[in-house]
Structures are given as structure tokens and as C-alpha cells.
C-alpha positions in Angstrom: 116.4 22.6 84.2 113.2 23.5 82.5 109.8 23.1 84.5 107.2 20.6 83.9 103.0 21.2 83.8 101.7 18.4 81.5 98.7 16.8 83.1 96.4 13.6 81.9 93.3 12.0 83.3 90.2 9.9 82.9 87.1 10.5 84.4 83.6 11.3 83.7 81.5 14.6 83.3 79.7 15.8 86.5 77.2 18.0 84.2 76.9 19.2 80.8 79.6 21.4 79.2 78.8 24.7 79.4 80.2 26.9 76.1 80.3 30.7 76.2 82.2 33.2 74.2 84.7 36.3 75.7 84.3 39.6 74.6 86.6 39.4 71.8 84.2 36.7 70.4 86.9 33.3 71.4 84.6 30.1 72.4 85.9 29.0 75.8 83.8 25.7 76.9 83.8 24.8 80.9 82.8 21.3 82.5 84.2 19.3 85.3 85.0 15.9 85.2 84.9 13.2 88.9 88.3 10.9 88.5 87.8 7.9 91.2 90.3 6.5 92.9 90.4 3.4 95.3 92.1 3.9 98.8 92.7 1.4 101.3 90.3 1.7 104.5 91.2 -0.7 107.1 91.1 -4.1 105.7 88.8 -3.0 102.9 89.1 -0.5 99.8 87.1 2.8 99.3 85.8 4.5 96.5 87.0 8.5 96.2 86.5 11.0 94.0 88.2 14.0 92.9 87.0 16.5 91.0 88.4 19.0 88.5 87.4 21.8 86.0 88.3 21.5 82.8 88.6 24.7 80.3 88.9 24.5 76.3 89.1 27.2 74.2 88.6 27.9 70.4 87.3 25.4 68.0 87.9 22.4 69.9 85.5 24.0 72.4 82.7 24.8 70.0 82.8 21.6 68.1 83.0 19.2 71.2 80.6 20.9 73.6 77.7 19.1 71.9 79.3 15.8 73.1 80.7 16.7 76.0 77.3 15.4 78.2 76.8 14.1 81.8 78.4 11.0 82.3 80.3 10.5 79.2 83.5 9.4 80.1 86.9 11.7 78.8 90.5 11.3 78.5 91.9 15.2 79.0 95.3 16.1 78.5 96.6 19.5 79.4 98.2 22.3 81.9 97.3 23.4 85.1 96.7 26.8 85.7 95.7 28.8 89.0 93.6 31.5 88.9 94.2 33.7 91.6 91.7 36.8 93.1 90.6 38.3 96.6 87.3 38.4 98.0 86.0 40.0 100.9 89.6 40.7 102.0 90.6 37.0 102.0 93.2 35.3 98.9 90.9 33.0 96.9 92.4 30.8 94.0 91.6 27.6 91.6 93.2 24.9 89.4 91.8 24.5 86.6 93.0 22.0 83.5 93.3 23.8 80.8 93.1 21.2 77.7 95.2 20.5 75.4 93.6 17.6 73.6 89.7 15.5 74.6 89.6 12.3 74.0 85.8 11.0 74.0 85.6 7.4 74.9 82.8 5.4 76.5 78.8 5.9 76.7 77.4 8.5 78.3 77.0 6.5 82.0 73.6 6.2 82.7 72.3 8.5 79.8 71.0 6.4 77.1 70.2 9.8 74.4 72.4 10.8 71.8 73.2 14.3 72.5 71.3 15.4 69.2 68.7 14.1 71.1 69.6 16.2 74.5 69.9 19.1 73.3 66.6 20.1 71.1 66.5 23.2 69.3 70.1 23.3 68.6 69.7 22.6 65.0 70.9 19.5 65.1 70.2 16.6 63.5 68.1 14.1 65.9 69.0 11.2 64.1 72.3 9.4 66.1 75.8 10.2 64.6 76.1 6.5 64.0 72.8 6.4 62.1 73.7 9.5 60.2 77.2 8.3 59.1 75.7 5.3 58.2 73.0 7.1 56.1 75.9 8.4 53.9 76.4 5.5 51.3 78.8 5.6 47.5 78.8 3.7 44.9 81.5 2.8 43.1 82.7 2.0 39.5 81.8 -1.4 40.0 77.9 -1.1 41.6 78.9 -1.7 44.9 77.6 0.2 47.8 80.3 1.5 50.3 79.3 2.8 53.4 81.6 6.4 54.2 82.1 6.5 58.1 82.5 10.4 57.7 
């Protein structure tokens, strides 16, 4: 029988992403993510959360750190993978969630900037990426204006 790791969650960013590059130049982008869950508490439920790192490498990791914000809410599927080291005599380890795939989906919580906006002297464009996709305009054969989403 073959083993299973294949991991997927929901949650939201506890800080920003923070995107660095190895030695060998390879992007590797770090943030963790709170997932709630509700237990029962007596005759009332309770809020908990749980917290996990999240590590993507490569592309994925450079082009979605600039979105990857406090508070924006994620869907993360991936692997788990312990990390495993001594310190000060004593066996130390982690679990992190190494992505496969990010999904962004809702606002950024209570943050009400565009990341653009967030992160100044990225050269970046300030202007929103709905503003600046709807800046983007064709016209066709016909003399129609389309609006290009990309």
C-alpha cells in the first residue's frame, strides 16, 4: 500500500509573506496562515485557532508574495514535511506545508489597501489590479470597446 501526504486548508495570513532566495538563487516565500475551528465548551461553542507555516518555492513564490498580505484569506493545498535539528543538546522539529497550489480568495480581513498600495517602492503600480485591468480597453472591427480582464 502506497502512503498518503496530501494536505488542504483555509485560513488567513497571520503576517505578510516573507520571500527570500537560497544560495543557488531559487525564490522560496514563507507565511503562516490561523485556520479556526469551533469546539464544544460545556453547553457553548469556542473559537480555536491553529496555526501553520506555509512554504512555496519558485515562481509561484515570487509572483504571489505581493498578494499574499495579512489577513487575506487562502486555500493551500500541499505536503507536510518535518524539519528536524538539535539545539542545545535537545531534538527540535517542525511541520511545515509545503504548497503545492494557493488559491487567493476573499479581502484582505480588516486591511482595506491593495497590496500595490502596501508595499511602496516595489515598483509597482499603485493603481488597484481591478482598476488597472480595467484600464486595458480593445476595440474591435466593429467600434466597440471591450474591456480585456487580463
Amino acid at each position: 500500500m502506497t502512503d498518503i501526504n496530501n494536505v488542504s486548508i483555509i485560513g488567513r495570513l497571520t503576517r505578510d509573506a516573507e520571500l527570500n532566495f537560497t544560495a543557488g538563487g531559487n525564490a522560496v516565500c514563507k507565511f503562516s496562515i490561523a485556520v479556526n475551528r469551533s469546539r464544544k465548551s460545556g453547553d457553548h461553542y469556542e473559537e480555536e485557532a491553529n496555526f501553520f507555516t506555509v512554504v512555496v518555492w519558485g515562481r509561484q513564490a515570487e509572483s504571489l508574495n505581493q498578494y499574499l498580505l495579512k489577513g487575506k484569506q487562502v486555500a493551500v493545498s500541499g505536503e507536510l514535511r518535518q524539519e528536524r535539528w538539535q539545539q542545545d543538546g535537545q531534538n527540535r522539529y517542525r511541520i511545515d506545508i509545503i504548497a503545492n497550489t494557493i488559491q487567493l480568495l476573499g479581502g484582505a480581513g480588516n486591511s482595506s489597501k491593495e497590496p500595490s498600495e502596501q508595499r511602496e517602492g516595489t515598483g509597482q503600480s499603485k493603481q488597484p489590479p481591478k482598476q488597472r485591468a480595467q484600464s486595458y480597453q480593445r476595440q474591435n472591427a466593429d467600434g466597440f470597446t471591450d474591456d480585456i480582464p487580463f
